[in-house]
C-alpha positions as CSV (number, residue, x, y, z in Angstrom):
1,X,-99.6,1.8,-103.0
2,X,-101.0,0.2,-105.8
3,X,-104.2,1.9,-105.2
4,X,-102.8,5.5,-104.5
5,X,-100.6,4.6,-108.3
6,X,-103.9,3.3,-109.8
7,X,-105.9,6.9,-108.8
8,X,-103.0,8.8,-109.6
9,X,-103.1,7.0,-113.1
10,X,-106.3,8.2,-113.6
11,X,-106.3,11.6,-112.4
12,X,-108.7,10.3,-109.9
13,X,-112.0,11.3,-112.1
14,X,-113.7,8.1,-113.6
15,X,-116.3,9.8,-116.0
16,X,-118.9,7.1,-116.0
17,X,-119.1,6.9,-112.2
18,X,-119.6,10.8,-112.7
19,X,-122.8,9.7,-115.1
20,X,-123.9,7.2,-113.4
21,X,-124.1,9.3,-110.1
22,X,-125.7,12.4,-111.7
23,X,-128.5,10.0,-113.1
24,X,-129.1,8.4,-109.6
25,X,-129.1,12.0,-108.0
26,X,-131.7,13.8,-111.0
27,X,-134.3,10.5,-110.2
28,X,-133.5,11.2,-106.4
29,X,-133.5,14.9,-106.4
30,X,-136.8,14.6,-108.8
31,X,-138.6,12.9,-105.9
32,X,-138.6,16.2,-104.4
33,X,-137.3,15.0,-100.8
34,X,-134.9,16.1,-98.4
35,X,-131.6,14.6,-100.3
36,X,-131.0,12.1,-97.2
37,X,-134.9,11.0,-97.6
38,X,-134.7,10.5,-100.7
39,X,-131.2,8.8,-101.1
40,X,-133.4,6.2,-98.5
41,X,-136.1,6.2,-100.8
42,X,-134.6,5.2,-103.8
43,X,-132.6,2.2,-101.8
44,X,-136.3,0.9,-100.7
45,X,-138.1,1.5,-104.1
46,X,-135.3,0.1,-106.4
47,X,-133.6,-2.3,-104.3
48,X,-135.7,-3.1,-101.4
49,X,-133.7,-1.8,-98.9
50,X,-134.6,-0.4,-95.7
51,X,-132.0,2.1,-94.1
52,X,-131.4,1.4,-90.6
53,X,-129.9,3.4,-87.7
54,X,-128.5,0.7,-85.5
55,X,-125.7,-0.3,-82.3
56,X,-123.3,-2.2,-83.9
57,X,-120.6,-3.9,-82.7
58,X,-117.0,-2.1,-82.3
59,X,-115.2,-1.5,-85.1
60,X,-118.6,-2.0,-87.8
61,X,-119.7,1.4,-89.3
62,X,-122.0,-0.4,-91.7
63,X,-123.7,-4.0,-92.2
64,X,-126.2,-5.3,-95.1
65,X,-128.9,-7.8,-93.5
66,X,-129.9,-9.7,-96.7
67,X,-132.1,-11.8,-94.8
68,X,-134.7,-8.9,-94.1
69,X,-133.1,-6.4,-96.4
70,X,-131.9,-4.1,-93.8
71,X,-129.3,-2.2,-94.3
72,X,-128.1,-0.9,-90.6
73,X,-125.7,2.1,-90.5
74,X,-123.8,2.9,-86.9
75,X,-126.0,5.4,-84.1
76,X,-122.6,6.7,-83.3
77,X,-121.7,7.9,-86.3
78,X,-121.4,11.5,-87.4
79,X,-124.3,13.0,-89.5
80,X,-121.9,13.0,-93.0
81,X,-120.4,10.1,-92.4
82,X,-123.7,8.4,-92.1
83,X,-124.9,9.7,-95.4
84,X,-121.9,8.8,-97.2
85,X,-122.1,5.4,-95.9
86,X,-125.8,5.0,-97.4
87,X,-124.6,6.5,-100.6
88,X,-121.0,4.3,-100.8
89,X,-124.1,1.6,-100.4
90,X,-126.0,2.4,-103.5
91,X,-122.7,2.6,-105.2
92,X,-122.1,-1.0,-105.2
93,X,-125.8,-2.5,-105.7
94,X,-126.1,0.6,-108.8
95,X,-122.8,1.3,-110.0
96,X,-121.4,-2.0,-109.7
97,X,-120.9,-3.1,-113.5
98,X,-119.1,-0.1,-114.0
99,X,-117.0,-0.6,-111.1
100,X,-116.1,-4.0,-112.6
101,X,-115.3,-2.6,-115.8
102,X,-112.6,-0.2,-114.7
103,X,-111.1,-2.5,-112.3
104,X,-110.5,-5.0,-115.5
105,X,-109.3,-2.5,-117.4
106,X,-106.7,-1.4,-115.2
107,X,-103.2,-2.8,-114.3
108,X,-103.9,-3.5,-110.5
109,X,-102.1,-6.4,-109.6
110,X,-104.1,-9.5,-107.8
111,X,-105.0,-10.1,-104.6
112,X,-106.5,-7.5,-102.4
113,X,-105.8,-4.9,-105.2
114,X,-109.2,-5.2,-106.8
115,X,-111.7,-5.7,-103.8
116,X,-109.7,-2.5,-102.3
117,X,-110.5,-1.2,-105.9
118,X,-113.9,-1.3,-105.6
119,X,-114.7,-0.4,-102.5
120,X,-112.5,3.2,-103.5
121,X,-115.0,3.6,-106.6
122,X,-117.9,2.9,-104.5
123,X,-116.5,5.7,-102.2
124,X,-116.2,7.5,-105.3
125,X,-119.5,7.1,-106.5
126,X,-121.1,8.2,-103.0
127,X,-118.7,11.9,-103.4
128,X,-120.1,12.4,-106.8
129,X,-123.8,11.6,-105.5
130,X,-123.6,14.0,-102.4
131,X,-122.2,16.5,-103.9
132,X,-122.7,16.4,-108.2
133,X,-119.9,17.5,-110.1
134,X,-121.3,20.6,-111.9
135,X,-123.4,22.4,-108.5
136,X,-119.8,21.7,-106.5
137,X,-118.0,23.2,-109.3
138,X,-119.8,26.0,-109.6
139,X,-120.1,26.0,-105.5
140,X,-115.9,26.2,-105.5
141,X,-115.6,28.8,-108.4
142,X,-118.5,30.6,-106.5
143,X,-117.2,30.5,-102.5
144,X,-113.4,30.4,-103.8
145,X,-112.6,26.6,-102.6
146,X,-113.8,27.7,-99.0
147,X,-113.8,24.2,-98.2
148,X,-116.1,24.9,-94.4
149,X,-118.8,27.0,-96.3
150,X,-118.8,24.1,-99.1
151,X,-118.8,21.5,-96.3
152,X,-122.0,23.1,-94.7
153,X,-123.2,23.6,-98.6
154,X,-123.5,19.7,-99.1
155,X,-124.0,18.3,-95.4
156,X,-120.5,16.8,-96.3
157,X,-117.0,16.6,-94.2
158,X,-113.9,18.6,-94.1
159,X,-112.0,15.7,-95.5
160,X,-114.8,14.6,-97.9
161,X,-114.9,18.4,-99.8
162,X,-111.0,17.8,-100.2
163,X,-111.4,14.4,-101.6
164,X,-114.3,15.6,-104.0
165,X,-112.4,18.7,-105.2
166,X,-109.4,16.5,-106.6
167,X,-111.6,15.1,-108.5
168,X,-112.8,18.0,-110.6
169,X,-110.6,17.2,-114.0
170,X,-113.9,16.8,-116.6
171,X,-112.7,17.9,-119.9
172,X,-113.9,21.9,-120.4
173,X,-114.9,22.2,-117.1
174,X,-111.9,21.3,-114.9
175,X,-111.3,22.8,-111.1
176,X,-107.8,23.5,-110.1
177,X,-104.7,21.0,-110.1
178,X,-104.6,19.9,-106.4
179,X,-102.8,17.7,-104.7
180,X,-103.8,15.8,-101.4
181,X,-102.0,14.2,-98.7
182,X,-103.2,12.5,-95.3
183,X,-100.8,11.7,-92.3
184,X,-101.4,11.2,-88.7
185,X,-99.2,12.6,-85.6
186,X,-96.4,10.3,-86.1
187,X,-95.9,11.1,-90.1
188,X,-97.7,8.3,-91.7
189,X,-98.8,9.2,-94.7
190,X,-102.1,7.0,-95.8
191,X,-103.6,8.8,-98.6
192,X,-101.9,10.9,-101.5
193,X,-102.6,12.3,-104.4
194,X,-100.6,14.9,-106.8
195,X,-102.0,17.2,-109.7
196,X,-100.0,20.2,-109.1
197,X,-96.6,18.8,-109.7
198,X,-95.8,18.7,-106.1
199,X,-94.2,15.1,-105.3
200,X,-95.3,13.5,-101.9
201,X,-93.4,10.5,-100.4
202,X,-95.0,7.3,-100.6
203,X,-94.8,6.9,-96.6
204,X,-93.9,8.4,-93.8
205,X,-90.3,10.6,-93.7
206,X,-91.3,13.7,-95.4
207,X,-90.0,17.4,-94.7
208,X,-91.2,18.5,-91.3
209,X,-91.5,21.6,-92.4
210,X,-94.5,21.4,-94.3
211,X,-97.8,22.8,-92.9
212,X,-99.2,19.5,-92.9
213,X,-97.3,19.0,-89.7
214,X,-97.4,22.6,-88.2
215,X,-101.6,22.1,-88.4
216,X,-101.4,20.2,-85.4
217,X,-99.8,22.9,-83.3
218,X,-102.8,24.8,-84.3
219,X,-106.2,21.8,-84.0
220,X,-109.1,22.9,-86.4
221,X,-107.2,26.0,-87.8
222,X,-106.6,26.2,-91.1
223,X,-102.9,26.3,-91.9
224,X,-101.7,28.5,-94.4
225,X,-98.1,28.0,-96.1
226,X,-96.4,29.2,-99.5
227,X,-93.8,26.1,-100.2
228,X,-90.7,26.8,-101.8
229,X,-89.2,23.0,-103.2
230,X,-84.9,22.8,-104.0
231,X,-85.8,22.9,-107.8
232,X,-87.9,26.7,-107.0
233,X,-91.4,25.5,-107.6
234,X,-93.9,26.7,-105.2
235,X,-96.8,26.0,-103.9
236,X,-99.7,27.2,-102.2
237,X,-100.7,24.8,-99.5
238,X,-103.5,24.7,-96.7
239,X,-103.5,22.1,-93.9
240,X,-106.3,21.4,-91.3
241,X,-106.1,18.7,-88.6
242,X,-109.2,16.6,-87.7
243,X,-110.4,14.1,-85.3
244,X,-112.0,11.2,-86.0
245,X,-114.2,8.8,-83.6
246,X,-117.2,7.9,-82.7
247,X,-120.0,10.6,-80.9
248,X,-119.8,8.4,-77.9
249,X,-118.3,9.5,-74.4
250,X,-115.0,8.4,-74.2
251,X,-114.7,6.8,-77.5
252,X,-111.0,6.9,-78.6
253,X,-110.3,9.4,-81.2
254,X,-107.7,9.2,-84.2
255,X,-106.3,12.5,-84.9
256,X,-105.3,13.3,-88.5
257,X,-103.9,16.2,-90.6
258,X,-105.1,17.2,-94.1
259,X,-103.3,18.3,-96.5
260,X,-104.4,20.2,-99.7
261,X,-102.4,22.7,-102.5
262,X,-101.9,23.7,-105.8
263,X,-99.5,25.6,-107.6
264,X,-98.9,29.1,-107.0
265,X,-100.3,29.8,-110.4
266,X,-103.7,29.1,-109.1
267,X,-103.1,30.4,-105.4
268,X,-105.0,33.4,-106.3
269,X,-108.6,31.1,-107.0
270,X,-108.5,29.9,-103.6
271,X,-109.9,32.2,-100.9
272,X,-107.2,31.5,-98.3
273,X,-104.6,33.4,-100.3
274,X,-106.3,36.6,-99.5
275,X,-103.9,39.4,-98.0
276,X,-100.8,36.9,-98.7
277,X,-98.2,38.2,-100.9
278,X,-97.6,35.4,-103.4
279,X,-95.1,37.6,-105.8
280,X,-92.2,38.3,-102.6
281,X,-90.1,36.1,-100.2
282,X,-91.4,37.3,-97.6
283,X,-93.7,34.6,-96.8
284,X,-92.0,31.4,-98.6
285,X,-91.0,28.8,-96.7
286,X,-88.6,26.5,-97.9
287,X,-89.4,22.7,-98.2
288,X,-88.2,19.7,-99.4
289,X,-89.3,16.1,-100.1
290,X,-87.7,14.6,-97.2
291,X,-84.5,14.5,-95.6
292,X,-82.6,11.7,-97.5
293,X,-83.4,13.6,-101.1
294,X,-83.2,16.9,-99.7
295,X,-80.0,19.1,-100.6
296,X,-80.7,22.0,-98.1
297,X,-77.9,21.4,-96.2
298,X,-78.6,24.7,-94.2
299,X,-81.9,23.8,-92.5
300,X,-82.0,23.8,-89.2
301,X,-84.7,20.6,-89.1
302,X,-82.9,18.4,-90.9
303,X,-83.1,14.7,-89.0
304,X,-80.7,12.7,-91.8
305,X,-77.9,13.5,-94.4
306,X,-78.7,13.6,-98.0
307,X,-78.4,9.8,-99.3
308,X,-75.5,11.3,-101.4
């Protein structure tokens, strides 16, 4: 929570990991390499570290060998996540002062709070680094936010092209106001974000009738949904579930649905508004928060009276 607080905060954009990434990527990219080879590259020249595909044990995605500078990254991984691994890597060992420097500016409390801290900046450093703020803006603005053909664009995730477009909020050259929520099948809600206005419960418990839910009727579909809150705002949301495990036979796989929106204002930017009519009622779907805030009484999937 104090995390999800601490990125809302901030609008999640950190400008200097922004700079520090785009000078990482123009030395890498200048190398004239495939961006993976040269992302290894740079780890060996200016660190001494030799990337590694490697079987780890269960559970590890990556481990840092210090005594032979190795740094070993999961066989069973897929391709993007790999990659992002390597980069969230290079984060720490390059961006790490300026890690440190936002996390003792902020307000996070003790504990876990700051090493959790940095590992989310690292993160954020490796999104900025695969795909560069200015050639994924212009990427979104060009392909409408069609998250798959961006995706294929930057040899990056579903989930990872989400992530990376929330963070698009540089002054004079800002992407739209989106919000982002996570949950698995039972409603658990592990990652959240808000720029649209569009409040999102802090755990599990919210309005079944979003599409975030609904996605999972429909596996690797996007979901499409105009959302109608009790105060009349609406919203334009898209949903997509995903599956996460390791490329193994019979690995167990965690099944997850994304969630990503703006306000209707800026429905039209987005290519999945296409043959939707956004002025009418047609197509509105009334929502709420969840059920113990909610005061649509008349709604069929209600699962608890309102608290008053």
């Amino acid at each position: 929570d104090a995390i999800s607080d601490f990125l809302q905060e901030n609008a999640n954009h950190f400008p200097v990991l922004e700079h520090a990434a785009e000078r990482i990527r123009a030395d890498i990219d200048n190398a004239g390499d495939h961006f993976e080879m040269g992302l290894r590259a740079y780890l060996h020249n200016v660190f001494g570290i030799e990337v590694r595909l490697a079987s780890l044990p269960h559970g590890i995605a990556r481990q840092l060998d210090p005594a032979r500078n190795h740094l070993l990254v999961s066989d069973i991984l897929p391709p993007e996540s790999a990659l992002f691994l390597i980069a969230h890597q290079l984060g720490q060992l390059a961006a790490g002062s300026e890690i440190a420097a936002i996390i003792a500016q902020s307000n996070l409390p003790g504990g876990d709070a700051p090493a959790l801290a940095g590992n989310v900046l690292s993160a954020y450093f490796a999104a900025a680094l695969v795909m560069p703020y200015e050639p994924f803006l212009r990427a979104c603005r060009a392909y409408r936010y069609d998250i798959e053909r961006i995706a294929r664009r930057f040899g990056a995730s579903f989930e990872q092209v989400c992530h990376r477009m929330t963070t698009l909020q540089r002054q004079g050259a800002a992407g739209i106001p989106l919000h982002l929520v996570r949950t698995d099948i039972a409603g658990n809600i592990s990652k959240r974000f808000s720029l649209s206005g569009i409040h999102i419960p802090r755990h599990s418990g919210a309005c079944p009738r979003w599409n975030i839910y609904s996605a999972f009727l429909s596996p690797e579909r996007i979901n499409i949904q105009i959302s109608q809150m009790p105060d009349g705002q609406r919203y334009f949301c898209i949903a997509r579930t995903i599956a996460k495990g390791d490329h193994r036979y019979n690995a167990p796989r965690r099944y997850l649905s994304i969630g990503l929106g703006c306000s209707i204002t800026h429905a039209r930017e987005m290519v999945y508004s296409d043959g939707m009519d956004l002025a009418g009622d047609s197509q509105v779907v009334p929502v709420g928060v969840g059920c113990r805030i909610c005061p649509r009484l008349e709604c069929g999937q209600r699962a608890h009276p309102p608290a008053d």
